[in-house]
Phi, psi and omega in degrees: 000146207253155158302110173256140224245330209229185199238300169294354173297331203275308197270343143295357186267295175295287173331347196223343186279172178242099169284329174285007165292310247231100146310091180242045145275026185250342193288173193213134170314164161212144192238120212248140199241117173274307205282129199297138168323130165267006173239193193246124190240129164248143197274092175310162194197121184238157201312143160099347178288324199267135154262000000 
């Protein structure tokens, strides 16, 4: 499956591609957040993981 950078990169790719090359049963919905977070999230790190 080739990297599409763009969304029209995407739907030229699904218009034009031989989609029965691509084992795509493996794929899954995924749900994308448009709005940005109103808080600040850092990330914990607990002692003793980083060697």
């Amino acid at each position: 499956m080739p990297s599409l950078r763009s969304d029209a990169a995407a739907e030229r790719f699904v218009a034009t591609a031989d989609l029965t090359k691509y084992n795509l049963s493996g794929f899954k919905p995924m749900r994308f957040e448009i709005e940005p977070k109103s808080t600040v999230n850092r990330p914990r790190f607990l002692k003793g993981i980083f060697i």
